[in-house]
C-alpha positions as CSV (number, residue, x, y, z in Angstrom):
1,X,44.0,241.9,21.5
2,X,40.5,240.7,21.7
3,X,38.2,244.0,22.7
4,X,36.2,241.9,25.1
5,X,38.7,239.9,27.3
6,X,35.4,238.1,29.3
7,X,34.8,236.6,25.9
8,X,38.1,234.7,25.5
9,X,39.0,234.3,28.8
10,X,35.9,233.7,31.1
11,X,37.1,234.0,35.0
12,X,40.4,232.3,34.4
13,X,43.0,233.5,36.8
14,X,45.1,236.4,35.6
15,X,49.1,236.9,35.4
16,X,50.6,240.5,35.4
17,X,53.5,241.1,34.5
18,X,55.6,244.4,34.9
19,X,58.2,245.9,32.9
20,X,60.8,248.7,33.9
21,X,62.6,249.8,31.1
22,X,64.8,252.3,29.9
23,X,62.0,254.8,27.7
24,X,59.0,253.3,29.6
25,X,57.6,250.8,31.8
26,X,54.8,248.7,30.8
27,X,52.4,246.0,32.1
28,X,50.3,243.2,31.2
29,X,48.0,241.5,31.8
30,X,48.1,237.4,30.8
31,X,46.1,234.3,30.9
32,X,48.2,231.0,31.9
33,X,47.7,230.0,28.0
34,X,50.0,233.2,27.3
35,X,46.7,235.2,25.6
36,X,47.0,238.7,26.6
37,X,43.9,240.4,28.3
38,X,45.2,244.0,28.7
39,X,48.5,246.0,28.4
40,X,49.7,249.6,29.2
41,X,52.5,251.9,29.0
42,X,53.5,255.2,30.0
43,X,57.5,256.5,29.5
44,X,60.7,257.3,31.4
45,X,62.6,260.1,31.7
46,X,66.7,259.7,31.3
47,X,68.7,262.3,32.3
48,X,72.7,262.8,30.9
49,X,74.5,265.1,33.5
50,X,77.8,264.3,31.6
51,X,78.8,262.5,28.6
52,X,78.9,258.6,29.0
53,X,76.4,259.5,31.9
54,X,72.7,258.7,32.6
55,X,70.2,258.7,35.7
56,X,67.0,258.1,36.6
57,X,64.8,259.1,39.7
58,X,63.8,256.0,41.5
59,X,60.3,258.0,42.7
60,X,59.4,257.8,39.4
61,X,59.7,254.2,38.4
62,X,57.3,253.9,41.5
63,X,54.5,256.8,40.5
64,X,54.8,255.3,37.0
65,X,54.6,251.6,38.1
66,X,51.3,252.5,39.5
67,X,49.8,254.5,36.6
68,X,50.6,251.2,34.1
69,X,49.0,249.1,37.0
70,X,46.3,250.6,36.9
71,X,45.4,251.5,33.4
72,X,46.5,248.4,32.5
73,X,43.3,247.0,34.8
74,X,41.1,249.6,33.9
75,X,41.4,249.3,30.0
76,X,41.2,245.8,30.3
77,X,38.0,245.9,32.1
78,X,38.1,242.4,34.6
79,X,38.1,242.0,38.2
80,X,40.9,242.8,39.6
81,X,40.4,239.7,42.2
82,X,41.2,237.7,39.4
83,X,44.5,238.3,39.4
84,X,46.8,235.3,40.9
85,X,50.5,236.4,40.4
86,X,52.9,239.7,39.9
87,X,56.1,239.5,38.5
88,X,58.0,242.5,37.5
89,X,61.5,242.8,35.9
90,X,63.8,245.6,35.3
91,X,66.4,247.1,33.6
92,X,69.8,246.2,35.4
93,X,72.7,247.3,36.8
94,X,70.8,250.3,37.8
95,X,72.6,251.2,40.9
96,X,70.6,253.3,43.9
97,X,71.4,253.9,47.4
98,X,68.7,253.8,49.8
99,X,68.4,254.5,53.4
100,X,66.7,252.7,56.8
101,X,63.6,253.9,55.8
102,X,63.6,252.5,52.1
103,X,64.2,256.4,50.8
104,X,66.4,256.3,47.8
105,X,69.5,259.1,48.5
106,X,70.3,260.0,45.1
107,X,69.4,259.9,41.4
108,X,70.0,255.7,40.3
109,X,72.9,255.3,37.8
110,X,71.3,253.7,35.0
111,X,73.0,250.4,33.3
112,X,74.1,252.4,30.6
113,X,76.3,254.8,32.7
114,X,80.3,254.6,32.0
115,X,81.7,256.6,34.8
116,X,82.8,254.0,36.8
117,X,85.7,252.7,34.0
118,X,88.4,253.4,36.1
119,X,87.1,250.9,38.9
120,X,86.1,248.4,36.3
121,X,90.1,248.1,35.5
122,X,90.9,248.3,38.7
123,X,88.3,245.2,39.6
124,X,89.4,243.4,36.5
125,X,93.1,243.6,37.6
126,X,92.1,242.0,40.7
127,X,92.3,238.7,38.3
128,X,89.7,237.1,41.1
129,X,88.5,233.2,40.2
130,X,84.8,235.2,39.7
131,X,86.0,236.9,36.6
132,X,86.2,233.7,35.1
133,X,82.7,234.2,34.9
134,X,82.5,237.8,33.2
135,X,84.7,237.0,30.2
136,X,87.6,237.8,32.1
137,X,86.9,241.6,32.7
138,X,84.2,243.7,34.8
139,X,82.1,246.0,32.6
140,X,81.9,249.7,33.9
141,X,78.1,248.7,33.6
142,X,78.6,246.4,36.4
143,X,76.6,246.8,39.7
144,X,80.6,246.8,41.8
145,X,82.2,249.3,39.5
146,X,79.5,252.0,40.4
147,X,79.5,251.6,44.2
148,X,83.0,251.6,43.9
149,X,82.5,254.8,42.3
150,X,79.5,256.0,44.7
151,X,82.0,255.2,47.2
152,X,84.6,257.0,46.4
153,X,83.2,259.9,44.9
154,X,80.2,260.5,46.8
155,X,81.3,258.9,50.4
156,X,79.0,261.2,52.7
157,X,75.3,259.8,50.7
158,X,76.9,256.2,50.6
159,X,78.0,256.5,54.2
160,X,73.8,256.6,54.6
161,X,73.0,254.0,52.5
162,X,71.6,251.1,54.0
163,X,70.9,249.4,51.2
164,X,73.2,249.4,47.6
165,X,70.6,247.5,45.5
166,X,69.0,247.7,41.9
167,X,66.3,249.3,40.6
168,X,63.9,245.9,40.9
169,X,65.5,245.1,44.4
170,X,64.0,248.6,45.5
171,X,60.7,248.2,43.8
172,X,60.0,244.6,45.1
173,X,60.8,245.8,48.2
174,X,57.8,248.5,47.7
175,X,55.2,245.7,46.7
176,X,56.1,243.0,49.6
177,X,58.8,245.5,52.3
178,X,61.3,242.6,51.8
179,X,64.7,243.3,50.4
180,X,65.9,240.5,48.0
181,X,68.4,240.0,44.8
182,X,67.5,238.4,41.9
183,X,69.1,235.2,41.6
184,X,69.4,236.5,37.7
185,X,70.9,240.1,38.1
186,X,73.2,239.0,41.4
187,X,74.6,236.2,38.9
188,X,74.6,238.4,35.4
189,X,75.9,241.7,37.2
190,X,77.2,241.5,40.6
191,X,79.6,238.8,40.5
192,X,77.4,236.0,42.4
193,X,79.1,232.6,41.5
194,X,77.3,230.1,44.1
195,X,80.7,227.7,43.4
196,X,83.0,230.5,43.9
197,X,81.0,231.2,47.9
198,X,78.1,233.2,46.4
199,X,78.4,237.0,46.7
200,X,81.4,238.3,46.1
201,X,83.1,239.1,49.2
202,X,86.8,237.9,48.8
203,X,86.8,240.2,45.8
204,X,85.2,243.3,48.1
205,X,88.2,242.0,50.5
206,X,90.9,242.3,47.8
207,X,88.8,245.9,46.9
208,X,89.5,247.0,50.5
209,X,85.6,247.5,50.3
210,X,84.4,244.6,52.3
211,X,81.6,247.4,54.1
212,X,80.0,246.8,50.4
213,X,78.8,243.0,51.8
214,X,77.4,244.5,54.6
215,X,75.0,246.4,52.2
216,X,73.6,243.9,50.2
217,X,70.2,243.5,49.9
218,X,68.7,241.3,51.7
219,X,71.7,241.2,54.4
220,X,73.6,238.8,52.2
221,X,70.9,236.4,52.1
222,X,71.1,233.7,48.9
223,X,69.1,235.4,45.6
224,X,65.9,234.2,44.6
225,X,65.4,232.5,41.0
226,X,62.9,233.8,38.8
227,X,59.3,232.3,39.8
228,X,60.2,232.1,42.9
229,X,57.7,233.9,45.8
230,X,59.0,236.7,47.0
231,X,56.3,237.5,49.5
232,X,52.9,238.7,49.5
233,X,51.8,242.2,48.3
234,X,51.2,244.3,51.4
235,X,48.2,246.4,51.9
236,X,50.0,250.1,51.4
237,X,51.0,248.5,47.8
238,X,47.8,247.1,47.1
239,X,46.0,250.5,47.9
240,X,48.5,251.9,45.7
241,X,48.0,250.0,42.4
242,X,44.2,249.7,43.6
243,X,44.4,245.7,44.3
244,X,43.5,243.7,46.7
245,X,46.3,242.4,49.8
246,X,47.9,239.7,49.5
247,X,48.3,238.3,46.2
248,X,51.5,236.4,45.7
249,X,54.6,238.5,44.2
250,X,57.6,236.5,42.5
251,X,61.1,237.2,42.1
252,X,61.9,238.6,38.4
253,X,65.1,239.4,36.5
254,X,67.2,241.3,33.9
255,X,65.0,242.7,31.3
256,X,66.3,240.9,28.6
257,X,66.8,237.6,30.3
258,X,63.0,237.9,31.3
259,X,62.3,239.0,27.5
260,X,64.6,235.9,26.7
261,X,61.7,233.7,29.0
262,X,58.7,235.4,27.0
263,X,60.4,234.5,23.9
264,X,61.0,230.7,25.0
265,X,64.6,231.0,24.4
266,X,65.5,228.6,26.9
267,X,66.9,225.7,25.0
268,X,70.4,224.9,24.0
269,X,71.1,226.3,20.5
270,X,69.0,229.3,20.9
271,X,69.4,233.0,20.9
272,X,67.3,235.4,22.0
273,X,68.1,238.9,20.4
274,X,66.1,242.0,22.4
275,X,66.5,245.0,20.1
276,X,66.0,247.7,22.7
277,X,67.9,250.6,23.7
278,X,70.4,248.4,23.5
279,X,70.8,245.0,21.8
280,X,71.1,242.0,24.4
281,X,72.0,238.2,22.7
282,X,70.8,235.6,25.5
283,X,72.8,232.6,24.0
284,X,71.9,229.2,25.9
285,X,73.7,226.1,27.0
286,X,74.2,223.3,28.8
287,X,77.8,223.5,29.3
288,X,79.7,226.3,30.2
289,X,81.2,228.0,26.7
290,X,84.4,230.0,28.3
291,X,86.9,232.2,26.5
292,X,84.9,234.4,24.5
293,X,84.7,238.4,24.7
294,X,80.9,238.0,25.8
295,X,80.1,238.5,28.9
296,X,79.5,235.0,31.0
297,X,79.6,232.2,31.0
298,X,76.8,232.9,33.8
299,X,76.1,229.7,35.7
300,X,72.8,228.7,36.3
301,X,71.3,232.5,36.1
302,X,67.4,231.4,35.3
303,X,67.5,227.9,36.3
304,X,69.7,224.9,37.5
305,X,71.5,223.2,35.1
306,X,70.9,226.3,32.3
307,X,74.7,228.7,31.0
308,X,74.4,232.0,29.4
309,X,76.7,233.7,27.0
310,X,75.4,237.6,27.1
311,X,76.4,239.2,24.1
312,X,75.6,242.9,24.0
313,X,75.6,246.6,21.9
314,X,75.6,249.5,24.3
315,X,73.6,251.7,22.0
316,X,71.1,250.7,18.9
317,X,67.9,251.4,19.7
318,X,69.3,254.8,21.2
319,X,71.1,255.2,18.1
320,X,68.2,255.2,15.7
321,X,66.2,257.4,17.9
322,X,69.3,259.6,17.6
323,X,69.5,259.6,14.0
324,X,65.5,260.3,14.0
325,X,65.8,263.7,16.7
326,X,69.4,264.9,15.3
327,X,68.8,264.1,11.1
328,X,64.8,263.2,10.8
329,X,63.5,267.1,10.8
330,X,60.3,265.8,12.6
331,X,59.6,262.9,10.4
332,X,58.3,259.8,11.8
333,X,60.9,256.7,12.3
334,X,58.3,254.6,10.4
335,X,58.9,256.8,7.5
336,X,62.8,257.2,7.5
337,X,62.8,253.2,7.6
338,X,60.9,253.1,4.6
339,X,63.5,256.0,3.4
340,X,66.1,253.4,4.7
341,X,64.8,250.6,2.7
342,X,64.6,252.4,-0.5
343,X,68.7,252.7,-0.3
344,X,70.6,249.6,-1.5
345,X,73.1,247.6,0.1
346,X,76.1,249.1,1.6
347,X,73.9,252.6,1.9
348,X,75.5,254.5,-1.5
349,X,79.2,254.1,0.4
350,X,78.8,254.8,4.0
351,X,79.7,252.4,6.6
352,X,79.0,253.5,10.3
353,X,80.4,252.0,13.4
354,X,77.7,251.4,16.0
355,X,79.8,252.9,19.4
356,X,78.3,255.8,20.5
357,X,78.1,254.3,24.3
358,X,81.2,252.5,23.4
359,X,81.8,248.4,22.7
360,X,80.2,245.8,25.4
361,X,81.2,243.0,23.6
362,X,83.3,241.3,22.3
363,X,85.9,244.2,22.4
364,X,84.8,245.6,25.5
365,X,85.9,248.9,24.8
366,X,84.2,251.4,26.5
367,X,86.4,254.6,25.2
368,X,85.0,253.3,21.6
369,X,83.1,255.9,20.3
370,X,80.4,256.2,16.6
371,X,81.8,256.9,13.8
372,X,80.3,257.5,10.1
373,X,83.1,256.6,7.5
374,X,82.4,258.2,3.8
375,X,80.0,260.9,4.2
376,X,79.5,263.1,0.7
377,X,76.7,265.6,-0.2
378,X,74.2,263.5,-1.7
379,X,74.0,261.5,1.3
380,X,70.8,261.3,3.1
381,X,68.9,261.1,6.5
382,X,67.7,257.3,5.1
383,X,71.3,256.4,4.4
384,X,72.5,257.8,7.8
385,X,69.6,255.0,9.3
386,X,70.7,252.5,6.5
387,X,74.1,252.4,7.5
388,X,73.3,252.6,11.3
389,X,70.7,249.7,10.7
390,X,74.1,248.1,9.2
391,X,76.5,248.9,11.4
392,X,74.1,247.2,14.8
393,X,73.5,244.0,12.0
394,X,77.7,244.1,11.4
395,X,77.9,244.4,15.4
396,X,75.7,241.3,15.9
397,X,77.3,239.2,13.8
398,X,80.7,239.9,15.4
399,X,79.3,238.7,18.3
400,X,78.2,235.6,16.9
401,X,81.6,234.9,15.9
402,X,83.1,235.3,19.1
403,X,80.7,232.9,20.6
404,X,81.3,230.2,17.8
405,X,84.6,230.7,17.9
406,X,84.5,229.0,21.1
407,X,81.7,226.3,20.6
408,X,78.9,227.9,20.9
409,X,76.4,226.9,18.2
410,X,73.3,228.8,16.9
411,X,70.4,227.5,15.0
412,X,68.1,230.9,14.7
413,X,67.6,234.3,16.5
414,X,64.3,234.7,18.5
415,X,64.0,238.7,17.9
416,X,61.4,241.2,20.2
417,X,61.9,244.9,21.5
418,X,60.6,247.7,20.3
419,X,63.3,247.5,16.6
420,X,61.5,244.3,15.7
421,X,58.8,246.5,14.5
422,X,61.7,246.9,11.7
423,X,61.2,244.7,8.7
424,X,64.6,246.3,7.1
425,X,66.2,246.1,10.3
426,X,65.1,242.1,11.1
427,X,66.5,241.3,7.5
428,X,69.8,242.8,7.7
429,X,70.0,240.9,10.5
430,X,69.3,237.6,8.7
431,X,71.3,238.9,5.8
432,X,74.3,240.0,7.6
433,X,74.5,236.6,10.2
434,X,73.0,234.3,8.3
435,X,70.7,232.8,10.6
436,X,66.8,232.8,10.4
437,X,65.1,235.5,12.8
438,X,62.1,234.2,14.5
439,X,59.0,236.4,15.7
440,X,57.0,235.2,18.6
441,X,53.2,236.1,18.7
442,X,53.8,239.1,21.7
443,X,55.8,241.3,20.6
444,X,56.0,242.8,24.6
445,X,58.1,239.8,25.2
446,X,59.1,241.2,28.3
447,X,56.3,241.7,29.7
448,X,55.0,238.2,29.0
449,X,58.2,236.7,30.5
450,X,57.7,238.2,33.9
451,X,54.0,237.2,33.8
452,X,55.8,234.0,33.1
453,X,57.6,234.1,35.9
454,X,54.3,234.9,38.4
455,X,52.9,231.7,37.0
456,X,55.5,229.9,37.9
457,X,55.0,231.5,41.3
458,X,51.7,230.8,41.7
459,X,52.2,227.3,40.4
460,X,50.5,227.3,37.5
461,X,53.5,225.5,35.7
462,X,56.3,223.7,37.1
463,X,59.4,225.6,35.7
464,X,59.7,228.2,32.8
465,X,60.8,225.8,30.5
466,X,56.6,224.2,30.7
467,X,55.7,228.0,31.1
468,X,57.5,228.6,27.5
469,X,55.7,225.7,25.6
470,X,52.5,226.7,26.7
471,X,52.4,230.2,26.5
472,X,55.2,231.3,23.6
473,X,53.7,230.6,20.1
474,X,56.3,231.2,16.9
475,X,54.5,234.2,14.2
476,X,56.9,234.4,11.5
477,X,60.3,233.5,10.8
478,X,63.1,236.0,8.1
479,X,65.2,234.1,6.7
480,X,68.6,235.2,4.8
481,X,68.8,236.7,1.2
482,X,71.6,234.5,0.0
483,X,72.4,236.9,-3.2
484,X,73.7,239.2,-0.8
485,X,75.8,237.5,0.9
486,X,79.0,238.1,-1.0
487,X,78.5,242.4,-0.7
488,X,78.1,241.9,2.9
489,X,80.7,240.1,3.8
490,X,82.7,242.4,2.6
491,X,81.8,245.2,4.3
492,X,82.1,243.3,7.7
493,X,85.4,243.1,7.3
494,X,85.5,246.9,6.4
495,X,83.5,247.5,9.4
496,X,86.5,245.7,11.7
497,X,89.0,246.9,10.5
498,X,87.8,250.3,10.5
499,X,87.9,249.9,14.3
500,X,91.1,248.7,14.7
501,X,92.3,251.8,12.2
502,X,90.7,254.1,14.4
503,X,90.8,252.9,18.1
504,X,94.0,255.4,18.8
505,X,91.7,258.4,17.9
506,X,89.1,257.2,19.3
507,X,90.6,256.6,22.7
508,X,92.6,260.4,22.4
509,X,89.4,261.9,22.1
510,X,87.6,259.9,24.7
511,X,90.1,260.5,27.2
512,X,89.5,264.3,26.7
513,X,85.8,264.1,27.2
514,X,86.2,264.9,30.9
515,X,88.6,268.0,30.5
């Protein structure tokens, strides 16, 4: 970043962008040529009442909204009255319950949360015309199986709630006091199918939960794409993030789809690949690509005329920050990769399975669980994170298959998140799917995409598709090691069928997590 914005930029208008995450939530500060004046972070705390459970207080995201805000202006050392456009985007189905007054009742139940298995089978047994659109089957990540579950469980707090929204509904509605979905997370995890009626209220019928409807954000009202104006910022937010009233606030999205915009993934053929806390493929189209285990295929979720396959890994990121607390004895992850990297191929004879939140796709198994096959003594923490690193690469490429399988055709993976800072990891993932990995010049992807997203609001660019050309610019791009090809392929078939081997115990021990 240039250590005197005025120089580059002059008194161009300014872009934020804001970025609710799982560890942190960031923001930036952008030109309308995509160079990037300022950016901030500060983290997140998750909190794991049970197994297969995770929460996060909504008052935080807001108190830590504001402290990236403004940092992010402060270190960056412009005018605030330069800025044009906010956009923010968040992590999804991250499911609160809020009252009249806009008070959140409870702790939100982040994506990542599996308690609500029970009501995705029961949903997915419903065999409504919407699940055509899922892959067939509701995740217990989905934004209905945990108000099912709220509901059920917990009926005196949802019997208050006004509002059942997401973690970005509930923040938007803190900048401008209007209550709106995404047109992106109502399509990606609520069920909204604008050709099946829209929200999904014959399902909530079939549910017996038809008081659900009355709770959505917004009253019901149609989603909002990305771009588009949500309202203006109101003076209580603009005292709180020390800006000025006003400025124009537009509608965001999924993380990863808005990481999948600040990548310029948004042409047929491409994939975007966030390696976060989890591992999102955003695979694009222009025809619907049915039948696979991914989730979609999501009509129309960005833009008109656009279908997305989500592929998806529950835990990665989360698992190499596991291996680095549990096995690392206080040694930097920067230095157990280069550990990693000094092991060959195949890490010495240990072959992980990457389930330790279970398998989003394509086996949607959610009673999966980690596993480590061929441990022995001489073993190491950099073969642990070698195999892991594997195992995420092996879980990718299953993907990939799925979604070829059924006509689906990649030409390269765009990569960002906080595990492209991984050289190993990027390679194995050229090496294990071979397909090129592409590097954009932002690595905060995300944060660039909902930036993205406020110029489009403020009408600096027509769509995000001109948005992408101008302000995305390619860095590098990995491409496979042929010469291990042969090794790899291998052991991805070892990795299957260790699955398929194990899935009994797996499921047997799973099922007595809650006894």
């Amino acid at each position: 970043m240039n250590s005197d914005p005025h120089a580059a930029v002059g008194n161009s208008p300014l872009f934020m962008g804001i970025d609710i995450g799982t560890q942190s939530t960031r923001a930036g500060l952008f030109t309308a040529a995509g160079q990037t004046v300022g950016l901030a972070s500060a983290p997140l705390k998750t909190t794991y009442p049970r197994p297969t459970w995770a929460e996060q207080d909504p008052h935080t995201w807001w108190t830590v909204l504001q402290q990236v805000v403004r940092r992010c202006l402060t270190d960056s050392n412009v005018d605030p009255g330069r800025l044009a456009a906010i956009a923010l985007d968040s992590t999804a189905c991250t499911v609160l319950l809020v009252d009249a007054t806009g008070e959140p009742l409870r702790p939100a139940l982040m994506w990542m949360d599996q308690r609500a298995h029970e009501q995705a089978k029961r949903i997915s047994a419903t065999k409504d015309p919407t699940l055509r659109y899922t892959g067939r089957k509701v995740s217990p990540e989905f934004g209905l199986p945990k108000t099912l579950w709220l509901r059920e469980n917990e009926p005196e707090l949802y019997e208050g709630a006004a509002i059942v929204g997401e973690c970005q509904d509930w923040l938007n509605w803190k900048l401008t006091d209007r209550w709106v979905a995404s047109r992106n997370i109502a399509t990606c995890k609520w069920n909204y199918v604008e050709e099946e009626g829209g929200w999904p209220n014959r399902l909530l019928q079939t549910l017996d939960a038809a008081d659900i409807g009355q709770r959505w954000p917004g009253g019901g009202e149609t989603p909002l794409y990305p771009g588009a104006i949500i309202g203006p910022l109101t003076q209580a937010a603009a005292e709180a993030l020390n800006l000025s009233p006003g400025i124009p606030v537009a509608q965001g999205g999924v993380d990863a789809y808005v990481a999948a915009i600040g990548m310029n993934t948004l042409h047929p053929g491409q994939l975007g690949m966030i390696l976060g806390t989890s591992t999102c493929h955003i695979a694009i189209s222009d025809l619907g690509v049915f039948g696979t285990g991914c989730w979609g295929p999501y009509p129309e979720p960005l833009m008109p005329g656009m279908w997305i396959l989500e592929g998806g890994q529950t835990t990665s990121g989360s698992i190499i920050r596991w291996v680095e607390k549990t096995a690392g004895n206080g040694r930097s992850l920067s230095d157990l990769d280069a550990e990693a990297a000094a092991v060959g191929p195949g890490a010495e004879g240990l072959l992980a399975l990457d389930y330790w939140g279970g398998n989003r796709t394509p086996r949607q198994d959610p009673l999966a669980r980690g596993v480590f096959v061929g441990l022995t003594l001489s073993h190491t923490t950099g073969h642990l994170l070698r195999a892991v690193y594997e195992a995420i690469a092996f879980g990718t490429r299953h993907i990939l298959e799925d979604m070829v399988a059924q006509g689906f055709e990649p030409s390269e993976m765009v990569a960002s998140g906080g595990g492209a800072q991984s050289q190993l990891w990027l390679q194995l993932n050229a090496d294990i799917c071979g397909l090129p990995v592409v590097l954009t010049d932002q690595p905060e992807s995300t944060v660039l995409g909902a930036a993205m997203c406020a110029t489009v609001g403020d009408g600096a660019y027509p769509d995000l598709q001109a948005a992408g050309a101008a302000m995305v610019r390619e860095r590098e791009r990995i491409k496979p090691n042929p010469d291990v090809k042969p090794f790899y392929d291998s052991l991805y078939r070892d990795y299957l069928e260790t699955y398929e081997a194990l899935r009994p115990v797996m499921h047997r021990l799973t099922s007595s997590e809650s006894e």
